[in-house]
Structure formats: structure tokens, C-alpha cells
C-alpha positions as CSV (number, residue, x, y, z in Angstrom):
1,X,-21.4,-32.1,-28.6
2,X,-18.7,-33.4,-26.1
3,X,-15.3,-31.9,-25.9
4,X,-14.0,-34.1,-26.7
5,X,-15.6,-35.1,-30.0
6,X,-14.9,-30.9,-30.7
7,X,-11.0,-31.4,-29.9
8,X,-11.3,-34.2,-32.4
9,X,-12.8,-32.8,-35.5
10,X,-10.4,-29.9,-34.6
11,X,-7.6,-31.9,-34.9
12,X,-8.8,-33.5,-38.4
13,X,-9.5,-30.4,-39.6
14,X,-5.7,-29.2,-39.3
15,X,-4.5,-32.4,-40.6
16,X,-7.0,-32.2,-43.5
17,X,-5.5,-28.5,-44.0
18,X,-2.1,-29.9,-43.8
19,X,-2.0,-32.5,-46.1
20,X,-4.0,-30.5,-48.8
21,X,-0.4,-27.5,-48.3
22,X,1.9,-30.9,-48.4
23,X,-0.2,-31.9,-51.2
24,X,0.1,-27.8,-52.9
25,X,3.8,-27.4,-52.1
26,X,4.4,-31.2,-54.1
27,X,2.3,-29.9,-57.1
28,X,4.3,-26.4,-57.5
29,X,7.6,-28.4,-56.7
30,X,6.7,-30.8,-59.9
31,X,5.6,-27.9,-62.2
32,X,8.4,-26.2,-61.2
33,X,11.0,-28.8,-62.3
34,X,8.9,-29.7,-65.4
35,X,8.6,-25.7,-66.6
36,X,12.8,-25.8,-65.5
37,X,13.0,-28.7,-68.1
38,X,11.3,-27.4,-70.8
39,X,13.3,-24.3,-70.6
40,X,9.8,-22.4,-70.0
41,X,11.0,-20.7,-66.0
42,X,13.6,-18.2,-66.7
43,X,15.5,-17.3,-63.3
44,X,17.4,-13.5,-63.8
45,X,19.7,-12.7,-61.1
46,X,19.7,-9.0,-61.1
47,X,23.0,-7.8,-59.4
48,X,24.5,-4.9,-58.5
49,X,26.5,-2.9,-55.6
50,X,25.0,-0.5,-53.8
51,X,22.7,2.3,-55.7
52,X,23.4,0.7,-58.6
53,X,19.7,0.8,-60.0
54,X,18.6,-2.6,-59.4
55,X,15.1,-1.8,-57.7
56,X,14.4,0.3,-60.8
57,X,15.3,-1.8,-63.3
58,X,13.1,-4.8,-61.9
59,X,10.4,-2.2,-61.8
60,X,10.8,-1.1,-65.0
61,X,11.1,-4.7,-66.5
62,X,8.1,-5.9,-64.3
63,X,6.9,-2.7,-65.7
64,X,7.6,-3.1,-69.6
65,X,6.5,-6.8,-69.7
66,X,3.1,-6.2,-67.9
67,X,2.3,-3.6,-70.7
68,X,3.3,-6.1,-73.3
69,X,0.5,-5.8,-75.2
70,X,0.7,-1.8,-76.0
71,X,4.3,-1.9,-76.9
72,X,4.8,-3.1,-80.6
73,X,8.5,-2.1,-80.6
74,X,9.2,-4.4,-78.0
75,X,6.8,-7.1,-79.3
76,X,9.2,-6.6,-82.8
77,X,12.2,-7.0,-80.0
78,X,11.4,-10.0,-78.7
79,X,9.5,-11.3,-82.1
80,X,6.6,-11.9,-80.4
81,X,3.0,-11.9,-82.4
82,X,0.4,-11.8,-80.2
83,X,0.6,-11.2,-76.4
84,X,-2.4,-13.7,-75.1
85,X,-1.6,-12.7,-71.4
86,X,0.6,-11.6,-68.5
87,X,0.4,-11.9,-65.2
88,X,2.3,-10.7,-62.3
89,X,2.4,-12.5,-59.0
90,X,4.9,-13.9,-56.2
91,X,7.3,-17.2,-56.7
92,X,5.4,-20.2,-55.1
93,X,8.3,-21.8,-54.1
94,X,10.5,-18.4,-52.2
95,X,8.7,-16.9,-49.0
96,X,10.1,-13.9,-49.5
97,X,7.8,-11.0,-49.7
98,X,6.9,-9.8,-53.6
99,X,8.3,-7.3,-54.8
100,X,6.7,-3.9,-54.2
101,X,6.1,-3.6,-57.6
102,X,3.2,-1.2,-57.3
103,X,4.7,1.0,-54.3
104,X,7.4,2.1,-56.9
105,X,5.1,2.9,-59.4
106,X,3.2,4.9,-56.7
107,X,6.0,6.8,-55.8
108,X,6.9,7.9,-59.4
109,X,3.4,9.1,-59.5
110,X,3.5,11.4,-56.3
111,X,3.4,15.1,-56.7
112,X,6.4,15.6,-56.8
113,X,7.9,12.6,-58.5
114,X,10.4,10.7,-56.3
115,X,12.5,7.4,-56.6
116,X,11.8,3.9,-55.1
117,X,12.6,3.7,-51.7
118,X,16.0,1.7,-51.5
119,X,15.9,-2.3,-50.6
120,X,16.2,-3.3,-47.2
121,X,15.2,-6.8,-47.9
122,X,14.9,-9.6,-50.1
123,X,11.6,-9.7,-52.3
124,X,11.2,-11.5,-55.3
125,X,8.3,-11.3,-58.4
126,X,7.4,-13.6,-61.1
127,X,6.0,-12.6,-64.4
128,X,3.7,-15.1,-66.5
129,X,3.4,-14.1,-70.7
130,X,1.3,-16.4,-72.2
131,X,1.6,-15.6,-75.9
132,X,2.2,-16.9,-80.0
133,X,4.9,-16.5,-81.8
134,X,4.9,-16.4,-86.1
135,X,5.7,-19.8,-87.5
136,X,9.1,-19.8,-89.4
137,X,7.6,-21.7,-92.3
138,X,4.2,-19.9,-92.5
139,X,2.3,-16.6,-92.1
140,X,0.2,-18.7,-89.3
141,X,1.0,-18.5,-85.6
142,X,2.3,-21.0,-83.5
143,X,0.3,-22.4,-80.4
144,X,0.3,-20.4,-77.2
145,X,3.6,-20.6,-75.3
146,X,4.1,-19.5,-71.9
147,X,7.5,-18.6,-70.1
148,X,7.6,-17.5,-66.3
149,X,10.0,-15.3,-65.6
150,X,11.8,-14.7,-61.8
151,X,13.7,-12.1,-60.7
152,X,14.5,-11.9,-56.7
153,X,15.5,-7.8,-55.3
154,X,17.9,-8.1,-52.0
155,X,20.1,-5.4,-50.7
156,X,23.4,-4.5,-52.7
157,X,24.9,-4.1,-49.4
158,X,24.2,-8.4,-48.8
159,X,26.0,-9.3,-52.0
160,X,28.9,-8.2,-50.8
161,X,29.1,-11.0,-48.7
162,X,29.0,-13.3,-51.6
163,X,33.0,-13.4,-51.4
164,X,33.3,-14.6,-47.9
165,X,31.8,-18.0,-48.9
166,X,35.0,-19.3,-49.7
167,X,37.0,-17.6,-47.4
168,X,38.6,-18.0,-44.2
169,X,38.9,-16.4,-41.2
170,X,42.6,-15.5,-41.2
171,X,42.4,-14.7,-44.6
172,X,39.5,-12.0,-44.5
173,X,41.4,-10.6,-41.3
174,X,44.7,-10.3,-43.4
175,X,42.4,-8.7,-46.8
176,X,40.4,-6.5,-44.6
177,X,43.5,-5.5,-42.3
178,X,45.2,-4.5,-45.4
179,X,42.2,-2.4,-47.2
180,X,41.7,-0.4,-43.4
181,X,45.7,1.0,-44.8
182,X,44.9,2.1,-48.0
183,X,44.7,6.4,-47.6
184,X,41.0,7.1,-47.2
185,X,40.3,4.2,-45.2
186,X,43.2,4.8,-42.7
187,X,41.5,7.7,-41.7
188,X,38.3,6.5,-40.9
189,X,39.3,3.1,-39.2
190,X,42.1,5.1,-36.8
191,X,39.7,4.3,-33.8
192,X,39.1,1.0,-34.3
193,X,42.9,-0.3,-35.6
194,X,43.9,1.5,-32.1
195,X,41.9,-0.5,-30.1
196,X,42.2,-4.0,-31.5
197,X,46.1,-2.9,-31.2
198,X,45.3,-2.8,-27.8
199,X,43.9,-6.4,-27.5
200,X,45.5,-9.3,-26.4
201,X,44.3,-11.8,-29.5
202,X,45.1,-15.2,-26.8
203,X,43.6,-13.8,-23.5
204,X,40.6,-15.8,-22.5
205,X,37.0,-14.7,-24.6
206,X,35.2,-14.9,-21.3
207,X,37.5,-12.3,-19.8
208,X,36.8,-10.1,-23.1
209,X,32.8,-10.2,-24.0
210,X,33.1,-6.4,-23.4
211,X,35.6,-6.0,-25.3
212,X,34.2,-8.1,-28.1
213,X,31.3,-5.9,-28.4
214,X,33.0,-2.8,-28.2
215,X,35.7,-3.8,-31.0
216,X,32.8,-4.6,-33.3
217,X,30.9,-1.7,-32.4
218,X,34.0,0.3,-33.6
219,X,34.1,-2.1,-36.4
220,X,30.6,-1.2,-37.8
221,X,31.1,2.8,-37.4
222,X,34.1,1.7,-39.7
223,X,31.9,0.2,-42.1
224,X,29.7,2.8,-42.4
225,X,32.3,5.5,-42.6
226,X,33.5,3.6,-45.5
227,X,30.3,3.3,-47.2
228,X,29.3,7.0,-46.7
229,X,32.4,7.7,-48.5
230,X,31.5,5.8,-51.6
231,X,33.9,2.8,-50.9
232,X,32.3,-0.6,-52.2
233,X,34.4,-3.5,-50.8
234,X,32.8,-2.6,-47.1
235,X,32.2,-6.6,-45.4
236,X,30.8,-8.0,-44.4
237,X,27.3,-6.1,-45.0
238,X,25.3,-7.4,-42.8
239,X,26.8,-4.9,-40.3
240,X,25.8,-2.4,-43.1
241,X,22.1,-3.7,-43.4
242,X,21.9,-5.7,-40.2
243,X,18.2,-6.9,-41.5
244,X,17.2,-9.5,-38.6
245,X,20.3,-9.5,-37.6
246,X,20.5,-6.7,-35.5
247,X,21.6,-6.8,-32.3
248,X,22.6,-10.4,-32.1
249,X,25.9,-12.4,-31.5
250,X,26.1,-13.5,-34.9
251,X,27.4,-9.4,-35.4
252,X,29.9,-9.2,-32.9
253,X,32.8,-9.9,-34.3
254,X,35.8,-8.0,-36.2
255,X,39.6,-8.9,-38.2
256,X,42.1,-10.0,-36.0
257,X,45.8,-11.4,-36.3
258,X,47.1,-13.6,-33.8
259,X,49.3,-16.5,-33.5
260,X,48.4,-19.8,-35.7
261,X,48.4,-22.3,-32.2
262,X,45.7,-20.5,-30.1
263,X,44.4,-21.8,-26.7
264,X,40.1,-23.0,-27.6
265,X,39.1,-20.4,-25.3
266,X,41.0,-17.6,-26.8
267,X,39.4,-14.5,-28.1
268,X,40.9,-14.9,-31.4
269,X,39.2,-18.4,-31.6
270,X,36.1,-16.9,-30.1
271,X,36.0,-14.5,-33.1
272,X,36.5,-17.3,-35.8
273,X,34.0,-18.9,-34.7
274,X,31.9,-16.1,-35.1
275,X,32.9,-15.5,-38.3
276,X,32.6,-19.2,-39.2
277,X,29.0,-19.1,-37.7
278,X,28.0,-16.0,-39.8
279,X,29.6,-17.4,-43.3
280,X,27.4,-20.6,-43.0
281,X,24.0,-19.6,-41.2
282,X,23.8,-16.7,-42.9
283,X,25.8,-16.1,-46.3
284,X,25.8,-19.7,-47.1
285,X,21.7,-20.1,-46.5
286,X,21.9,-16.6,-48.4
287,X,23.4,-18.0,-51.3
288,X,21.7,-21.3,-51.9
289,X,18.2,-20.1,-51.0
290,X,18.3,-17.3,-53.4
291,X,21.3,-17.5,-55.9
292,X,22.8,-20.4,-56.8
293,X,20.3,-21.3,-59.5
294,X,19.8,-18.9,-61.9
295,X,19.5,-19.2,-65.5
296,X,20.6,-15.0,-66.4
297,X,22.3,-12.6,-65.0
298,X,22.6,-9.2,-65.2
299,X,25.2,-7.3,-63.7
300,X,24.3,-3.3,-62.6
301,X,27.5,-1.0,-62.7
302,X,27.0,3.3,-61.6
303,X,29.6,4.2,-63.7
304,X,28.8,8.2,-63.5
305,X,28.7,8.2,-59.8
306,X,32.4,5.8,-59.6
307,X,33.6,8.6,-62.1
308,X,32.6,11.0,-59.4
309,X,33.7,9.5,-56.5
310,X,37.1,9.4,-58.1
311,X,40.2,7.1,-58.8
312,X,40.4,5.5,-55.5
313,X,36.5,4.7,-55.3
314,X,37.0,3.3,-58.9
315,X,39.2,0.7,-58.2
316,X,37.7,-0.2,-54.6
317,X,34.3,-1.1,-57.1
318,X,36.5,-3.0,-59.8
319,X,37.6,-5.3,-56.8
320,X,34.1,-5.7,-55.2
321,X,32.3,-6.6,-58.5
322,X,35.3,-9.0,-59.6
323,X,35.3,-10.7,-56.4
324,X,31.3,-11.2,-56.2
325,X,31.1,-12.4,-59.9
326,X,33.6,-15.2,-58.9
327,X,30.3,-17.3,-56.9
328,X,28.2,-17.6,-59.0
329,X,28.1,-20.9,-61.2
330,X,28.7,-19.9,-65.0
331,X,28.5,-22.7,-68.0
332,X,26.7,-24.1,-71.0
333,X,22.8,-25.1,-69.6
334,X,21.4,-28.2,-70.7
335,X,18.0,-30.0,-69.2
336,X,20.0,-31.9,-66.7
337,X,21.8,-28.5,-65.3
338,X,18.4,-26.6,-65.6
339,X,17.0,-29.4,-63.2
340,X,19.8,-30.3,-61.1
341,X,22.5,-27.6,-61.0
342,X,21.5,-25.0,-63.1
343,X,24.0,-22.3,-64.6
344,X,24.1,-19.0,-65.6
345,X,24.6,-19.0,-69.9
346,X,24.3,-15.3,-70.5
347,X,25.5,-12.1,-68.3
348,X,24.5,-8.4,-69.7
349,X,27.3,-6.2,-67.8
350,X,25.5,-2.8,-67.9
351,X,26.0,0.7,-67.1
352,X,23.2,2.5,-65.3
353,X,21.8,5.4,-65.4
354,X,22.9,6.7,-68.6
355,X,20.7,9.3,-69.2
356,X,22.4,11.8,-67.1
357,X,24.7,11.9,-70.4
358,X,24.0,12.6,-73.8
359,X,22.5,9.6,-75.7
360,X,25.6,9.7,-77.9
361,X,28.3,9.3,-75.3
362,X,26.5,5.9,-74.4
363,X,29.4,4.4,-76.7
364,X,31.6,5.7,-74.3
365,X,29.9,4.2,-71.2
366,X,30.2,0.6,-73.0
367,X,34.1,1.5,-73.6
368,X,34.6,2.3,-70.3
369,X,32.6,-0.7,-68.6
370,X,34.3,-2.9,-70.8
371,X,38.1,-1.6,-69.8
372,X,37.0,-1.7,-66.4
373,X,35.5,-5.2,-66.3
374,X,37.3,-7.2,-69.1
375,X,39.0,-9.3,-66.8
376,X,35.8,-10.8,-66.0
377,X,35.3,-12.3,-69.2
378,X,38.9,-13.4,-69.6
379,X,38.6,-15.0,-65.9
380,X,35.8,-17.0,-66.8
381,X,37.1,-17.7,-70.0
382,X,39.9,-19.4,-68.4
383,X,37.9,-21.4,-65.8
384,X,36.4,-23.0,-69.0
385,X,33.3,-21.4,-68.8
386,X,32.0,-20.5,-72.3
387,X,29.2,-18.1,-71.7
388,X,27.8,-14.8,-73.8
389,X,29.0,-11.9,-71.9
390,X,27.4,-8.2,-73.2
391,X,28.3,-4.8,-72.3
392,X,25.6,-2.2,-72.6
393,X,24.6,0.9,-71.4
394,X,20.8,1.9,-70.4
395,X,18.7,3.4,-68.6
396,X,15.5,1.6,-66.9
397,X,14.0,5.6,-66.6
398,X,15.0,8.2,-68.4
399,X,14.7,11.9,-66.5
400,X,16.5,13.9,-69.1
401,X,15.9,14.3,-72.5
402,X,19.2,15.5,-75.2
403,X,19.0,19.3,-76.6
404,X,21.7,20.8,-78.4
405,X,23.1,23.7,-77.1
406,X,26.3,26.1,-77.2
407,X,29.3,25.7,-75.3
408,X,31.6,28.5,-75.2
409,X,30.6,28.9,-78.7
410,X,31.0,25.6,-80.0
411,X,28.4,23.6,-80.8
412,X,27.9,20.7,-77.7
413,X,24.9,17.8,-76.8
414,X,23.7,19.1,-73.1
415,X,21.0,17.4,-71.5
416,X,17.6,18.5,-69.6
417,X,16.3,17.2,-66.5
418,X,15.0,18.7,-62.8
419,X,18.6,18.3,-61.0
420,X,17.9,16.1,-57.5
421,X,17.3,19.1,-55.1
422,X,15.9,21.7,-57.6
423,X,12.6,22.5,-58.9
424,X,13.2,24.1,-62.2
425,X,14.0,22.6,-65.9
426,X,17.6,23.0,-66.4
427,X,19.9,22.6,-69.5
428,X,23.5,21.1,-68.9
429,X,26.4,20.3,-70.4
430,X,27.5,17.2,-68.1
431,X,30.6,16.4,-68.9
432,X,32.1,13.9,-71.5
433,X,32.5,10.2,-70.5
434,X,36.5,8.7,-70.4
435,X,36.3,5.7,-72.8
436,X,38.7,3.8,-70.5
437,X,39.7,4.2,-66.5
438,X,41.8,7.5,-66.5
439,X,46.1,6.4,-65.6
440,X,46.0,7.1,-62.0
441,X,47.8,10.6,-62.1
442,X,45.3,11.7,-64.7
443,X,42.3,11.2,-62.6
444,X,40.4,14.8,-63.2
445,X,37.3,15.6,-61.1
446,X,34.0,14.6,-62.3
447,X,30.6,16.2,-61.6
448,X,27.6,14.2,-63.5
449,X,24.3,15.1,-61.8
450,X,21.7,13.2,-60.4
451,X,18.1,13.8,-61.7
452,X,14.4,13.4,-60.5
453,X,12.5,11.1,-62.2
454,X,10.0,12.2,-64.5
455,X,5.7,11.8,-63.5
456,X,3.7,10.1,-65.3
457,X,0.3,7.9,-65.0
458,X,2.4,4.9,-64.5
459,X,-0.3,2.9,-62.1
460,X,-2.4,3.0,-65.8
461,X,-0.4,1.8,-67.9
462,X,1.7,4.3,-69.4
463,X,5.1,3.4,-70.9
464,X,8.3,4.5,-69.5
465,X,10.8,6.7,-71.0
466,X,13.6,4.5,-71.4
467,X,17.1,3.6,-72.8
468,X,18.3,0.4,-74.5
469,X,15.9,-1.5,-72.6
470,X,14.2,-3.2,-75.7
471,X,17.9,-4.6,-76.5
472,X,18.9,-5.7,-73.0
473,X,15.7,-8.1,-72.8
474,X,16.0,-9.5,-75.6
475,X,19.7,-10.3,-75.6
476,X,18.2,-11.7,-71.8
477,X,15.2,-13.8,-73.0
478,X,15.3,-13.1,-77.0
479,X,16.1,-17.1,-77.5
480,X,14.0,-18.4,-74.6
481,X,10.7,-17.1,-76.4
């Protein structure tokens, strides 16, 4: 055989190979937008700041779905009659790796126990139930149903940047400008406000590429400072969790005043476009790849560790979460936004983690979240947008267990758990829950502990100890099935 006539059936092999993935990528682009129509793919944006809980609470949803079948509390939940199957496998139509689903249930089965390693990227998961629901008008079942449902994991640190869509550069100078005053951050950005101090904003940007680096190298160690500190509204957060990012030009930048008539080849002008350069290559790619069509949302909230950190953390997250859950797109769903522009109907506002209380101060979680996040509601309220909004408080693994013990005599509801950093069973008191934010000169010190999780034979199928996760998926999905 000539060379020739090789090269050639080599080349109509690859185009044979191409048209069938053109032909593949059509046929999952259809199904998607008829399954979107029918209301049968289910898109949950799972968000959350960072250490929030959103890993685990994919995991243990992924988790609690895939076990369908050996659950009949949750099959009661979610009024399903018979589970026919459920499958869990990547979205066809993200290229974003899947979701280590099975790598967190390994960890939890390690010797000892430890949590998921934190995200450092986005991943996403779908899960498949194929199942039949009860007839309302007979003891018969209906035909099989199916309903896909997508949930996408990213860094807490990237939703941060969420805000800055909208934003210019002379206003997230002038925000971020004012934040670096407030008292804890003054300290830690006294490095970095003394040398842009020292900067000319309208000398020439090719005189200053040093300097450019240098500023947002300070700028970063900034960041981080902040961060380490428990401070949420830390932006943009790709200099956080630089990803693919690292190292390039699209990071070196920082907040600058300066005149409003600047010469093109000024520094200040150098940074905004920058800054302008990161907001729409990477936040804005960000947000329409990955989040500006989901059906659900769920919004993760650490109240215990904000407690902790203390009153100025506390209102530093209030800010952060307000600000992120002003871009998304809220509103009544119909088959014409499902296909074209769909919106988010339903939003579960939930406190994490609240198993390192007593069950029965969970009240007292959903007090607090809702004092601290009310405005939300009333905000969208007032844009129009007439969604379900639910406050709740869970846990997607519970490492403690309630015991009743005496405190100074009196009667009290401790908990017991392994403490993060111990090896031995402990029983706690851990402190009683505010049911709103403390007034500002009443802010008392708060010490809730963090807990290993429990072991278990996870990898075979064994349920997770858990709180209020039964409710929260089926005020998620309850009326899609």
C-alpha cells in the first residue's frame, strides 16, 4: 500500500471520528433541552463561602440518592414508591472533571477518619433516578419516571468574584480601598497601602512593570492575610486560588485611585485594563459556563465558625453572601425560561455543620440565619422576584451524637464527638447558639469545636449519620419528582 493511499484512509478515518463526536455532542445537546423542557434535568447550584461544607454536602447528597433504594425514610420524603435505578456519572455537556465522589468516601473510610480534601477546582456530577411514583387516584404505580439531577463543586474562594461582574474598575478600587481601613484589615494591608502610596497612578506603565508586579505581589500577601484571618469579602479570589491562573498577567494587578482624565499609557489605565481583562475572560466565562442556568439553589452558611471568629468577621460574611446572591437570576420558571434563560425558583439558605450543637438549639441556628440574611429575601422581593426562600439548619455528616449531662449542677444537652486534633471520646457542653447577631458591644467570645468525622463502610453502601437532610431535598426536588 502506497503512502499515500495510507495518508488517505488516515485522514477519513479522523473525519469519520469527527463527524460521529459532532454527530454525539448534537444528540446530548437535543436531549438536554428536551429533558430541560419537560422539567426532568434539575440543575442545583450549591454555594457557599469558603469552608462552608459544600464538598460534603454534594458528597453526602450524591451519597444519599445513590443508596436510594435502602432508605425508606427518604423514599417516604420524597414520596417515592419504588426506586427502579440510579446512576451516577459526569454531565455530557461541562468538561469539567466529575466530581471525586468516591475519593471522599475513601477518605471517611481511612484509619483514622478524615474530611474531604478541600476544592481546588471546578468538578461537577450528575445523578440519574429512574423510578415510580403511587398514582393519586389508585393504589397502582405510575410509569417509570426519570429526573437527572446536576450539581457542579468549584472553589468558595471563585464565588467571590461573582460581584465584580457588574462592577467597575474605579469602583472596586474605591470598595476595596475602603475595606483595607476597616481595624483588622489596616493591619495587615500596612505594607501594601504604603507602597501604592508611593506610586505615581499617571506615570507611564512601561516605566512601572516592576512596580506592577511588586504592588500585586503585596496585594496577594494581603489577600491571604485576610483570609487566614477569617475575613470573607477577600477579591478577587483568583489571587486566593490562582487555579491556571498562576503566574500570568491576568494577576498582576491591584486598587488604585487616580485622576478621572489619564494619559492611555498610564499605569492606572494599564491596571484597568487588567482588571477589565480579568472580569470578562475569566469571571464572566466563569459565570455563564457554570452558573447562570440553574434551576435550585442552595446557599451554605458556617454559622458556628462566624460566631467564632467574632463580630467583625460576622458582618465581613453578611456582605460577601449578600453581594454574591445579587448575580444570580431569581424568578418564576416556566418551559420557555427552563430552555432559554432559566431561573432559579427555590433557594434553601442553610446553616452547616450543626451537629457541633445540640440537636435542639438547631431552632436557634435557623433564627440566627434568618436575622442575619433576611435582607436577602426582602431584596429580591423587591426586584420582583417571587421565589420560595427556606432557612434550615443541617448537617450533611453528623460526628457528634446529643447526651445529657450536668452543668454546674443543672441539668444541660452536651454533645459527643472526637474534637479535630484529639483521639479520645469527649463529652461537651458547646455553648448555646444567639437566636439573632449579638448588638455590636455585646459580642461575647465563642468557642464551638470542630469534630472528626465519624468511620464507617461508606464505599458499601452504608447510610450516613445525618441532620435534616431528608427535609432539605425534598423542599429541593420534593415537586420535581
Amino acid at each position: 500500500m502506497t503512502d499515500s493511499v495510507k495518508n488517505w484512509k488516515g485522514a477519513a478515518r479522523k473525519l469519520k471520528h469527527r463527524a460521529r463526536d459532532w454527530t454525539d455532542k448534537k444528540r446530548f445537546a437535543v436531549e438536554e433541552r428536551v429533558a430541560r423542557t419537560m422539567d426532568r434535568t434539575v440543575r442545583l447550584a450549591v454555594t457557599g463561602l469558603r469552608r462552608s461544607g459544600k464538598t460534603v454536602f454534594t458528597m453526602s447528597v450524591v451519597h444519599l440518592l445513590k443508596y436510594l433504594r435502602a432508605q425508606p425514610d427518604l423514599l417516604a420524603h420524597l414520596g417515592i414508591a419504588e426506586v427502579v435505578s440510579v446512576q451516577v456519572s459526569a454531565i455530557p455537556d461541562l468538561d469539567a472533571a466529575r466530581f471525586p465522589y468516591e475519593q471522599c468516601i475513601g477518605s471517611l473510610s481511612e484509619n483514622p477518619p478524615r474530611w474531604p480534601e478541600g476544592t481546588r477546582d471546578v468538578s461537577q456530577v450528575r445523578v440519574t433516578m429512574r423510578y415510580r411514583r403511587v398514582r393519586k387516584r389508585s393504589a397502582r404505580l405510575s410509569g417509570v419516571r426519570t429526573l437527572r439531577l446536576d450539581f457542579v463543586d468549584y472553589p468558595g474562594e471563585w464565588l467571590l468574584d461573582l460581584p465584580l461582574i457588574n462592577k467597575s474598575y474605579a469602583e472596586w478600587s474605591r470598595q476595596t480601598l475602603a475595606y483595607a481601613e476597616q481595624p483588622t484589615r489596616a493591619k495587615l494591608a500596612a505594607e501594601w497601602r504604603a507602597f501604592i502610596n508611593g506610586l505615581d497612578p499617571i506615570q507611564s506603565a512601561g516605566f512601572a512593570f516592576g512596580k506592577m508586579k511588586r504592588g500585586a505581589a503585596l496585594f496577594r500577601e494581603y489577600l491571604l492575610a485576610s483570609q487566614q484571618a477569617g475575613l470573607q469579602c477577600v477579591q478577587p479570589g483568583r489571587f486566593i486560588m490562582p487555579g491556571d491562573l498562576e503566574g500570568g498577567l491576568l494577576l498582576d494587578f491591584f486598587p488604585m485611585q487616580g485622576p478621572q482624565a489619564v494619559p492611555g499609557d498610564a499605569l492606572i489605565a494599564e491596571l484597568e485594563r487588567r482588571f477589565d481583562a480579568y472580569r470578562e475572560r475569566v469571571i464572566g466565562e466563569f459565570h455563564s459556563k457554570y452558573f447562570a442556568g440553574f434551576d435550585r439553589q442552595v446557599v451554605l452558611v458556617d454559622i458556628l465558625s462566624v460566631l467564632n471568629a467574632g463580630q467583625e468577621v460576622f458582618a465581613d460574611t453578611r456582605v460577601a453572601l449578600s453581594e454574591i446572591l445579587e448575580n444570580f437570576r431569581y424568578g418564576n420558571s416556566s418551559w420557555r425560561t427552563r430552555l432559554f434563560r432559566p431561573r432559579i425558583d427555590r433557594v434553601l439558605i442553610a446553616a452547616t455543620k450543626a451537629d457541633r450543637v445540640s440537636r435542639d438549639q438547631s431552632p436557634l441556628l435557623r433564627h440566627f440565619l434568618e436575622a442575619m440574611l433576611g435582607e436577602t429575601r426582602e431584596s429580591l422581593a423587591a426586584r420582583g422576584k417571587r421565589i420560595q426562600v427556606s432557612y434550615q439548619a443541617i448537617s450533611a455528616l453528623c460526628c457528634t451524637k446529643d447526651v445529657k449531662c450536668s452543668l454546674n449542677g443543672v441539668p444541660a444537652s452536651c454533645i459527643q464527638g472526637v474534637p479535630v486534633g484529639g483521639s479520645e471520646l469527649v463529652t461537651l457542653f458547646p455553648g448555646q447558639v444567639p437566636s439573632r447577631p449579638p448588638p455590636d458591644d455585646d459580642w461575647q467570645g465563642y468557642d464551638f469545636r470542630d469534630f472528626i468525622p465519624p468511620g464507617g463502610r461508606y464505599r458499601h453502601g452504608e447510610t450516613m449519620d445525618h441532620l435534616q437532610m431528608h427535609a432539605a431535598l425534598r423542599y429541593l426536588i420534593g415537586d420535581k419528582l
